[in-house]
C-alpha positions as CSV (number, residue, x, y, z in Angstrom):
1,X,-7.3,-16.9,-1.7
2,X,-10.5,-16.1,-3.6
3,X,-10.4,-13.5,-6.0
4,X,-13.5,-11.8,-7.5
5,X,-14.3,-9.4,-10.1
6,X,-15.5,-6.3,-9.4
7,X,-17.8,-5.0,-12.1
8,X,-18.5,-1.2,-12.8
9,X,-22.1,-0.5,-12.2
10,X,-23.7,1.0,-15.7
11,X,-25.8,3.7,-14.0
12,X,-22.9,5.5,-12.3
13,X,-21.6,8.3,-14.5
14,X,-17.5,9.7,-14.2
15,X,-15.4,8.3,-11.7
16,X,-16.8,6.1,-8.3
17,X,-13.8,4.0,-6.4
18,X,-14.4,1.1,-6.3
19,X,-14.3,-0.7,-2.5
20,X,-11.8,-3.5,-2.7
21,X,-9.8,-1.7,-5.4
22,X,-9.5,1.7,-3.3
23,X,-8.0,-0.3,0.0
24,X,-5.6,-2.1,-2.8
25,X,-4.3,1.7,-4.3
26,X,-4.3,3.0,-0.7
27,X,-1.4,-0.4,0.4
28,X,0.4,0.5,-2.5
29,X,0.8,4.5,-2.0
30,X,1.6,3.6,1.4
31,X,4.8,1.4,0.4
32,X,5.7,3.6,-2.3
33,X,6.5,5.9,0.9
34,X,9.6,3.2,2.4
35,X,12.5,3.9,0.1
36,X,13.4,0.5,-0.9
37,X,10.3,-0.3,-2.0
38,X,9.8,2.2,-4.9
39,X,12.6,-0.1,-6.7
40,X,12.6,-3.9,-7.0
41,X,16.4,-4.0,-5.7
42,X,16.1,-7.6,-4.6
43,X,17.1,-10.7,-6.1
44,X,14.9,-13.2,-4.3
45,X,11.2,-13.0,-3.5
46,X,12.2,-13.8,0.3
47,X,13.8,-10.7,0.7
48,X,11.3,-8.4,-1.3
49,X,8.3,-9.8,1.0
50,X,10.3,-9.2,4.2
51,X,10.6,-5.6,3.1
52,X,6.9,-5.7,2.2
53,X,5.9,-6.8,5.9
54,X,8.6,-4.4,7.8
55,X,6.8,-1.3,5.8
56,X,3.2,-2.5,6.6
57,X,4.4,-3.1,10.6
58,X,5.9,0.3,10.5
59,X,2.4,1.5,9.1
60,X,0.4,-0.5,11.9
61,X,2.8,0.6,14.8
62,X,2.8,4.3,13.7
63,X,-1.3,4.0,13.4
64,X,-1.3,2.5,16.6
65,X,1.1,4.8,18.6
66,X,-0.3,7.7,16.8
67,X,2.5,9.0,16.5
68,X,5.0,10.1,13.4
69,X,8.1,9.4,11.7
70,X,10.5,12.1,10.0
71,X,9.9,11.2,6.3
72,X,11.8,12.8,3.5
73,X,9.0,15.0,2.4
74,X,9.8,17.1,6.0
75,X,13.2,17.9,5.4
């Protein structure tokens, strides 16, 4: 995996996202949203990452069914 530094331009004045950054924030607030990834409950990595991916296919399928899922912010 490359990784690259994204550097601020110095004419842009208060606050501009930056693009790789933004989609970064965007993954995060979207796990935050599956309970048992707010907390790190798990003892081994394994299990954290296989939480990771369930929450991210429940993301695609709901994206790609268009449909949605009760959350705890409807009830």
């Amino acid at each position: 995996m490359d990784m690259k530094t994204v550097e601020r331009n110095p004419a842009d004045v208060g606050f501009v996202p930056q693009p790789k950054r933004w989609a970064v924030e965007q993954s995060y607030g979207i796990m935050v949203l599956h309970r048992r990834l707010v907390r790190d409950h798990e003892h081994r990595t394994a299990s954290s990452e296989s939480r990771v991916y369930w929450a991210m296919s429940d993301v695609i399928t709901r994206r790609l069914s268009d449909t949605t899922t009760p959350t705890w912010r409807d009830a």
